[in-house]
PADREN-24090 format. One record per residue (C-alpha): x, y, z; residue number from 1. Coordinates in pm, 1 decimal. Example, Ala and Ser with C-alpha at 12.3 -4.5 7.8 and 13.67 -1.06 7.14 Angstrom:
        c1        c2        c3    k
    1230.0    -450.0     780.0    1
    1367.0    -106.0     714.0    2
This chain:
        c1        c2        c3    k
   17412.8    6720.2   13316.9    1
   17159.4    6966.4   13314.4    2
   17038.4    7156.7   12993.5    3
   17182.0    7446.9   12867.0    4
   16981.5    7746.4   12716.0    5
   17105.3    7987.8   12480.2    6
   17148.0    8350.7   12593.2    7
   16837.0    8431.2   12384.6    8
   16644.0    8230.0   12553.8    9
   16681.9    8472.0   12813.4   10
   16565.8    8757.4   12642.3   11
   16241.6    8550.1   12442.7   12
   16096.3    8445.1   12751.1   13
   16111.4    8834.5   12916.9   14
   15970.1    8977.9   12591.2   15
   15718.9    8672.3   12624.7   16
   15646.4    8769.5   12981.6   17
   15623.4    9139.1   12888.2   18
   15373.2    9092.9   12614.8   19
   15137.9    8832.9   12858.3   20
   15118.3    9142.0   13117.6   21
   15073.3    9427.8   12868.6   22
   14746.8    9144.7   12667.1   23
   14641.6    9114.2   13007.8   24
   14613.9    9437.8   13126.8   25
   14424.0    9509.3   12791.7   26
   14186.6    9277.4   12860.5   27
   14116.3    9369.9   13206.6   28
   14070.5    9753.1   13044.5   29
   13850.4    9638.1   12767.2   30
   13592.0    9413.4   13003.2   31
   13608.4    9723.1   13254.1   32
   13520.4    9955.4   12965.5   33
   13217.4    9763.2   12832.2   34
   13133.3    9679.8   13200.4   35
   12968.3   10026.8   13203.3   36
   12645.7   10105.0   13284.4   37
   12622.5   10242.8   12887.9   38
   12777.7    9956.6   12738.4   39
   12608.0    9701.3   12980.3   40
   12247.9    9815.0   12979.0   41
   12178.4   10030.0   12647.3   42
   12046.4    9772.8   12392.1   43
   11893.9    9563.3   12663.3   44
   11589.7    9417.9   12539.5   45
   11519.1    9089.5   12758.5   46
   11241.2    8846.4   12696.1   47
   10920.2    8900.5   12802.0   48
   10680.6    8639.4   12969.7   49
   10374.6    8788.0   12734.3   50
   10484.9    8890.4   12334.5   51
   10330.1    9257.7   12413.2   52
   10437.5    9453.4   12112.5   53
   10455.0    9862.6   12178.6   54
   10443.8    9916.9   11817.1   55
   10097.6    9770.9   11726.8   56
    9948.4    9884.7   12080.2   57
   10101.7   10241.8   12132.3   58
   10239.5   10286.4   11725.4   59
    9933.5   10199.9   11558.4   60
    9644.8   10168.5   11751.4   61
    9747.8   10527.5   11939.5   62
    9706.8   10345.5   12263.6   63
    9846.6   10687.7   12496.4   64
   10110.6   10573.2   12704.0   65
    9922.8   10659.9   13025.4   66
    9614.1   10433.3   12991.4   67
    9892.1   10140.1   13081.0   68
   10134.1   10322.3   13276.1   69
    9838.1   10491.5   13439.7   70
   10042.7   10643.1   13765.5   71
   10325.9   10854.7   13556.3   72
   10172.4   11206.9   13576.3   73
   10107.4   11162.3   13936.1   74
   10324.6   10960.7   14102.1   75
   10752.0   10935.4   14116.7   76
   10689.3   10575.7   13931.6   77
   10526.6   10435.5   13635.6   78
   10276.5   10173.1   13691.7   79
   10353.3    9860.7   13543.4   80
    9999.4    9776.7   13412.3   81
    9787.7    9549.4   13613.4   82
    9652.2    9241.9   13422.5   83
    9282.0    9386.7   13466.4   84
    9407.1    9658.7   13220.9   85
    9530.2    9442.3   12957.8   86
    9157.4    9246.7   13006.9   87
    8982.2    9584.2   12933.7   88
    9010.4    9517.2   12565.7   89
    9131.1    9160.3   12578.1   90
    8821.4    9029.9   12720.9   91
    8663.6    9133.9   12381.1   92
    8909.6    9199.2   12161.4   93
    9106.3    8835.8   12079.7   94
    8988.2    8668.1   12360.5   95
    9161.9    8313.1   12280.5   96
    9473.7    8407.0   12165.3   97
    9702.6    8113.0   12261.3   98
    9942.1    8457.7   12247.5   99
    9704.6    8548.3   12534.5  100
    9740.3    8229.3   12758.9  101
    9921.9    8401.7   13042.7  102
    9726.5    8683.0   13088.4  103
    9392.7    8506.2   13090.1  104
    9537.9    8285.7   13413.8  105
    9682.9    8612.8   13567.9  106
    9296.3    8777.8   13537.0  107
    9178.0    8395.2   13627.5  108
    9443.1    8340.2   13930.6  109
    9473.6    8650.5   14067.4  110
    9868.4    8612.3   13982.5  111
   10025.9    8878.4   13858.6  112
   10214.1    8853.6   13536.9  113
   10619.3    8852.9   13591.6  114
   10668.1    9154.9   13398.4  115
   11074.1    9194.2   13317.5  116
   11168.4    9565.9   13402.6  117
   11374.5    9727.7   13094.6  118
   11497.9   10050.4   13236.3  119
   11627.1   10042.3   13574.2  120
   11866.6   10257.9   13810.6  121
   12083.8   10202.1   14077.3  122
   11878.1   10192.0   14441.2  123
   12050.7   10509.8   14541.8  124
   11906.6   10696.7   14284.4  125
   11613.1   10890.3   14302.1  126
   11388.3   11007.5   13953.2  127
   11020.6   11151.1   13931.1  128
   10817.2   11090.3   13660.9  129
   10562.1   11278.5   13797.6  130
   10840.4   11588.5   13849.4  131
   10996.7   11561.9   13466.9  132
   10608.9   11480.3   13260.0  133
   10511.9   11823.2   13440.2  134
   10802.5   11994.3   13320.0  135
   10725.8   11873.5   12984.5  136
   10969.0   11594.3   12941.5  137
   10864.4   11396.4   12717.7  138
   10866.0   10987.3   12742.3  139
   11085.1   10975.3   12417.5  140
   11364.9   11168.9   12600.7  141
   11444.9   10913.5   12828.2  142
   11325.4   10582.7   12662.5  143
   11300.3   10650.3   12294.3  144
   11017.1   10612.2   11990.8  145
   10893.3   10330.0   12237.6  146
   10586.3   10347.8   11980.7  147
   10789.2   10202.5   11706.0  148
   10936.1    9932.4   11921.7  149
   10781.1    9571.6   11911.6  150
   11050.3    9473.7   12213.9  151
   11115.2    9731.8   12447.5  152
   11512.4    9838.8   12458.8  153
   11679.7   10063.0   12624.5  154
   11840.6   10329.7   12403.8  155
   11987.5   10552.7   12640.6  156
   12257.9   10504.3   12905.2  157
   12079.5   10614.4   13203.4  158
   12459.0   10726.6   13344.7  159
   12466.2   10999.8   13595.5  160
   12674.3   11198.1   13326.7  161
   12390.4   11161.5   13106.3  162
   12128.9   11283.8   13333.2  163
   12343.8   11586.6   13456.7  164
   12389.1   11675.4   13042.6  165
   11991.1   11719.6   13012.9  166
   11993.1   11875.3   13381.2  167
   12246.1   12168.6   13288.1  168
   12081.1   12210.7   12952.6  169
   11747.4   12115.3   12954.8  170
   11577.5   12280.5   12666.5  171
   11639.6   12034.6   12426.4  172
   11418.0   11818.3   12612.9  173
   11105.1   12037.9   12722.6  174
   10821.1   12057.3   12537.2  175
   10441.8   12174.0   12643.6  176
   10353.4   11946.3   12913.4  177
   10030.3   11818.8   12682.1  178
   10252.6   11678.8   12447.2  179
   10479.4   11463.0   12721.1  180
   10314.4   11103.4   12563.3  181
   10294.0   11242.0   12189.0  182
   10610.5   11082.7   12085.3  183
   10650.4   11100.2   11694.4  184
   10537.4   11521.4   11785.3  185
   10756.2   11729.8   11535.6  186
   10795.2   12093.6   11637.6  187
   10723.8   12369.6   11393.5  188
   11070.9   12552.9   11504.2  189
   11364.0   12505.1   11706.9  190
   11241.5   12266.8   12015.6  191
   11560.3   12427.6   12201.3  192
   11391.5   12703.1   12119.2  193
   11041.5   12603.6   12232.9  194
   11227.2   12454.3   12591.9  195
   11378.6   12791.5   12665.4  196
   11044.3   12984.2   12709.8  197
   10881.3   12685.9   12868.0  198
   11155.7   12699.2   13131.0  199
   11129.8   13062.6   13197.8  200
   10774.9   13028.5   13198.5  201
   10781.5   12825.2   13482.8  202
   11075.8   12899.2   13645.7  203
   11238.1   12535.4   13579.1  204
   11586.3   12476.1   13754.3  205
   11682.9   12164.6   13761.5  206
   11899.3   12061.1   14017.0  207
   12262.1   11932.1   13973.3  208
   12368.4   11928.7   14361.0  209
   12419.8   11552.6   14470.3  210
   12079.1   11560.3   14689.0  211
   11854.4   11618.3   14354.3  212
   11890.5   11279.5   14279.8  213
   12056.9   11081.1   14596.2  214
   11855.6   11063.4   14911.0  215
């Protein structure tokens, strides 16, 4: 004789079979929500092969951002610094620092050193240093007081939503083109202010059609 289950059986094992779906479908929402490109990548700060600290370098020493990334102003990318840079000072300046090791058999080898890229976009997307620095964008728009960073993380979501916000209101985030690299620079009035002559000044109009950014 078989086993017999009481009607409310029945009705546990729907409510059970309800609540599995509706947990489920929560999960799958939650992991798709911090899936996104401004959950996944801001606060990414991976490990790199060299301890190269951006504070000490470009925070206290005033290293200018463009003596490393030496192709910004003038080219759509921004040079990731040869290992013959680094050696400009570090063939004087602590030249046996175990910290050092790497970069001494990079100049040595000829290798260069596997730099790990912080802030990166999609392949279909298009951006132009070169195109923003001119238009007085500053480097702290985009990537933050790199110059008080000892690891470098990305602070900003890099989203297509966030790069049409600055697009369609730009001021905010225009300053004179001389003071692009002078990150901790602290305006004497309202920088909105400041980015709304600079942009009729030069006539900026930045585009927010699909082929300003995908080509």
């Amino acid at each position: 004789m078989g086993l017999i289950f009481p009607k409310s059986a029945d009705r546990i094992l729907r409510i059970s079979a309800a609540a599995l779906i509706v947990v489920g479908a929560g999960v799958a929402v939650l992991t798709g929500y911090l899936a996104l490109p401004k959950h996944a990548d801001t606060g990414y700060m991976p490990a790199q092969p060299v301890p190269y600290s951006h504070k000490l370098h470009a925070g206290n020493l005033g290293v200018d951002c463009r003596y490393c990334h030496f192709t910004v102003e003038n080219s759509a990318y921004a040079a990731i610094p040869p290992t013959e840079v680094c050696m400009n000072c570090h063939a004087r300046v602590r030249p046996q620092s175990p910290l050092l090791t790497k970069i001494r058999e990079s100049y040595a080898t000829g290798q260069p050193v596997e730099w790990v890229k912080v802030h990166r976009l999609a392949d279909f997307v298009y951006f132009n240093h070169q195109a923003h620095l001119k238009a007085g964008v500053s480097c702290v728009s985009c990537h933050g007081r790199v110059d008080q960073m000892i690891e470098v993380t990305q602070v900003h979501e890099l989203t297509m939503a966030w790069c049409l916000a600055c697009h369609r209101d730009p001021a905010p985030n225009i300053r004179p083109a001389g003071l692009v690299t002078q990150l901790d620079w602290k305006p004497d009035r309202d920088p909105a202010e400041i980015g709304r002559e600079i942009i009729q000044a030069k006539r900026i109009a930045p585009p927010t059609n699909c082929s300003g950014c995908h080509r």
